[in-house]
N, C-alpha and C positions, 0 to 999 in steps of 0.2 A: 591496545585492545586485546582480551582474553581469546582464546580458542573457545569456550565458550558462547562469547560474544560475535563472535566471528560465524560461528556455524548457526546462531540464531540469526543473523541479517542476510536474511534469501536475498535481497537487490547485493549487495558486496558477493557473495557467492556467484551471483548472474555476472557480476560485474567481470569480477574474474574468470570465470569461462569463457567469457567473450571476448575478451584483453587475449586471455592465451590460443581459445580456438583460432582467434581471428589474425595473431600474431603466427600461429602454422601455416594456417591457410595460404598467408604473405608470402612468407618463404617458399613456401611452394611451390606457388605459381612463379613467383619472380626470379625463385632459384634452384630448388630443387627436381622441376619441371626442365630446365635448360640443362642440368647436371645430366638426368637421367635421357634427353633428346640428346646431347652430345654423345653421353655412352651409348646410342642404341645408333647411331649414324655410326662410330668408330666400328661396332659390332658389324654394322649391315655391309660397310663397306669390305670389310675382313672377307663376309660371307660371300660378299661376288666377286672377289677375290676367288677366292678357293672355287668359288662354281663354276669361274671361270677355266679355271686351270684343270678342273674335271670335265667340262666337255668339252674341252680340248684333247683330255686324252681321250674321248668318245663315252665318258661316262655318265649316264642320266642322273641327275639331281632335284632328290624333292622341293617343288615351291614352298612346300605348306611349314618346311620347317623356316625360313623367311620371315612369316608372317609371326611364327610361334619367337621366335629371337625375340622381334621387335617387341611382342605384346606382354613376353617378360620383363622385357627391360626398362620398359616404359609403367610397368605398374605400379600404384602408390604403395608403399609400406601402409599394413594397416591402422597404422597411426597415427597418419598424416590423412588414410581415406577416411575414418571416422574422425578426426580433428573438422576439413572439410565440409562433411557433412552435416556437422552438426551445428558450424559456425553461421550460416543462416540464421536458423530456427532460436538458436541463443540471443542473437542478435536482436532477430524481429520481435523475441518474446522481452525481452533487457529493453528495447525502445517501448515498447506499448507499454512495459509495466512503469516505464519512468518518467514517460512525459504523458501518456495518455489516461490510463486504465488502469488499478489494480486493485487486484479481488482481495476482500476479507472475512474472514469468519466471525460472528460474532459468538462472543465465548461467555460473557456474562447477562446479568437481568438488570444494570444496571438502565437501561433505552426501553422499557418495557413500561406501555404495549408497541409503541413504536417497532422496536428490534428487538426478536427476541431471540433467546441461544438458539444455533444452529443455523442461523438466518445466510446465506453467503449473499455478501453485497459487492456492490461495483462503488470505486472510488474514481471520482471526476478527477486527472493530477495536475490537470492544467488551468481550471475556472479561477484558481487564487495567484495564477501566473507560473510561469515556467522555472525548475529550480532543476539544480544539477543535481543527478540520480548520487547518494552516499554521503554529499556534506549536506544536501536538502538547500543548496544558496539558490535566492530567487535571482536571478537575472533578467527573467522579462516579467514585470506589474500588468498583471491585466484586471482582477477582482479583486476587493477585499472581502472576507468573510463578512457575511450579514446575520444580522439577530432573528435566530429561528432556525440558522443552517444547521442541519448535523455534520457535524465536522470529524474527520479523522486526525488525530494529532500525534507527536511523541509526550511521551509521557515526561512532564518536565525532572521528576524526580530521577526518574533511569531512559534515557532517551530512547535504550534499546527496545521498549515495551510500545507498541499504539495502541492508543483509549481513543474510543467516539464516546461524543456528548454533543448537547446542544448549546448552539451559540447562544448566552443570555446577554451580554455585557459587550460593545464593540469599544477600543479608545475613547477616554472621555466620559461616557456612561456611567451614571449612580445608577446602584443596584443595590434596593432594599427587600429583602425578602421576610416579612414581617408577618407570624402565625400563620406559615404556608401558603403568603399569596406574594405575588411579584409584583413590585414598581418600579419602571425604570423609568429617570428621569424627573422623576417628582410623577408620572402619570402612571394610574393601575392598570395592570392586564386584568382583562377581562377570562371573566370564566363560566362556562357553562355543566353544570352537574351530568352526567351521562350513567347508562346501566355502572352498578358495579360490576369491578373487573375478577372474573375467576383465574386464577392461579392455577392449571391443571396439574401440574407438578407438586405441588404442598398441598393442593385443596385449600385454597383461603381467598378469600373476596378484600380485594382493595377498593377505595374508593379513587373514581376517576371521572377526571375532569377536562372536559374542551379547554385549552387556553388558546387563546388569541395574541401570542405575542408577536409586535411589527405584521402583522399581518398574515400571521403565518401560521394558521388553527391545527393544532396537532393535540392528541391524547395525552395524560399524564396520571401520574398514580400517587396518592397519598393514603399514609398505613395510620389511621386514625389513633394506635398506640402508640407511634413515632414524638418526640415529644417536637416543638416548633426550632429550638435552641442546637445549635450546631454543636457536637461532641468533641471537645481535644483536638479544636484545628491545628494544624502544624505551625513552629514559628516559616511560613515560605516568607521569598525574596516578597518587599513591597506590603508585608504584613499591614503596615500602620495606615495602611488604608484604609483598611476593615474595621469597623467595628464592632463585637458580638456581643449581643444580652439573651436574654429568656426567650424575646421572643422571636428571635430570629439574629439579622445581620444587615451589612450593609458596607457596601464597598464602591469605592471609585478608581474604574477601571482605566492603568497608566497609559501612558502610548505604546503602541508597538506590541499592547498586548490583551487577550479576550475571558472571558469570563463564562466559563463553560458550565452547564448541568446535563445529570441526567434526566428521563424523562419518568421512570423510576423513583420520585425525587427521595424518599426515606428511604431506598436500598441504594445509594450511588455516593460513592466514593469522587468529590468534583471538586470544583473551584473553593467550595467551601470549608474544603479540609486542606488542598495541597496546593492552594493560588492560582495564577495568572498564566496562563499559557502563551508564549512569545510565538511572535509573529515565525520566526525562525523553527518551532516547532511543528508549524503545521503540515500536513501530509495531504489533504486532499476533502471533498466535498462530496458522501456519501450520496447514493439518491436513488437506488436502486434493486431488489433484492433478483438474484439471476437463478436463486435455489432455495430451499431447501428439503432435505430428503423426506422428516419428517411430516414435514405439511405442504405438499404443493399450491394450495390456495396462497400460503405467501409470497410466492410470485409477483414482483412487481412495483413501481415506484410509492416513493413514500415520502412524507414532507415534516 
């Protein structure tokens, strides 16, 4: 793995602060704690020693420097007190961000109107089962991704990168999408026309539409110049599943793997260009915006 690569995965950078904060701390307490109790008992005894032997000869001796021995000898190097210190807060922030909770920014228009740039969201890490924080291996099964979920995934092409999209395709699932409208399973999603959509950022009006896929009514955009025919798909793994003409495509989604769009759909880079996203990619189950700066109206869950 690159340095590079290495300083873009904030979970591995947590990992490792908390691996080393939490390896000082050990030592510490187990050892470096008992080092410096021993040296401050060898000292203190020295010191009533000598006190002794001075009010013996009738000489008065300060307490205060007693206390002042012990409390130097006893104090952490400061790099074992900020090591310490800090090995909590790494820790509790490393567990929530790896099995519970973690925040994303979203950075493109491809989710739009769903999510749009700026949006910061909360990712559910546990709804599709519990995986170890750095290889992403699930260990414990508790959901599987459902058709309609926004999903957060790695990006199957450069793992280093997370894309959300929406679930269209689970294992198993034919996915026809034919002159911009979806069928999966041999059955059509339903669609309902809505205002069209303003673009504040370009000034341009898309047309947008309720769909109803599995049960799970959410916005989408279609750019009426977009032609229906998907562009220079990639050869991805499981390509010959697909097959593309004019007026769209259509694909049968393998095991173990899902079939993503955006909601965007003619500005989104998805399943239809770079394939199947394995099960072993996924990251977590979007469902919440907790910010954003420019519009606080976006506040709030989303489906």
């Amino acid at each position: 793995m690159s340095l590079q690569a290495i300083l873009g995965n904030f979970a591995l950078i947590l990992f490792i602060l908390t691996v080393g904060t939490g390896i000082i701390w050990f030592l510490d307490v187990f050892h470096f704690a008992r080092q410096r109790r021993a040296r401050a008992d060898a000292a203190l005894a020295e010191y009533d020693a000598r006190r002794a032997r001075l009010q013996a000869d009738g000489l008065k001796v300060d307490e205060s420097d007693r206390t002042r021995i012990e409390a130097d000898i006893l104090r952490q190097p400061t790099w074992i007190e900020y090591s310490g210190s800090f090995f909590p807060v790494i820790a509790l922030v490393f567990f929530l961000r790896s099995f519970l909770y973690e925040p994303f920014k979203i950075p493109s228009s491809s989710m739009v109107p769903t999510l749009v740039i700026g949006d910061l969201i909360l990712v559910n890490k546990f709804t599709y089962g519990v995986r170890l924080p750095i290889i992403n291996k699930k260990i414990i099964d508790i959901n599987n991704p459902q058709r309609g979920d926004v999903m957060v995934f790695k990006y199957p092409k450069d793992p280093s990168l997370d894309y959300i999209k929406r679930v269209i395709g689970v294992p198993g699932d034919k996915i026809t999408y034919k002159n911009k409208r979806l069928t999966v399973n041999g059955k059509e999603v339903s669609y309902e026309s809505l205002p069209d959509y303003l673009d504040e950022e370009h000034l341009n009006y898309s047309k947008q539409y309720l769909e109803g896929l599995a049960g799970v009514p959410h916005r989408i955009l279609n750019d009426e110049k977009a032609p229906a025919y998907v562009q220079n798909p990639d050869p991805f793994p499981k390509r010959e599943l697909c097959t593309y003409n004019v007026e769209g495509f259509s694909c049968t989604v393998p095991s173990g793997h899902y079939f993503m769009m955006g909601d965007n759909r003619d500005n989104s880079l998805d399943s239809r260009y770079w394939g199947f996203v394995p099960d072993e990619n996924i990251v977590g189950k979007a469902f919440f915006v907790w910010m954003n700066l420019g519009n606080l109206r976006r506040i709030g869950s989303f489906q």
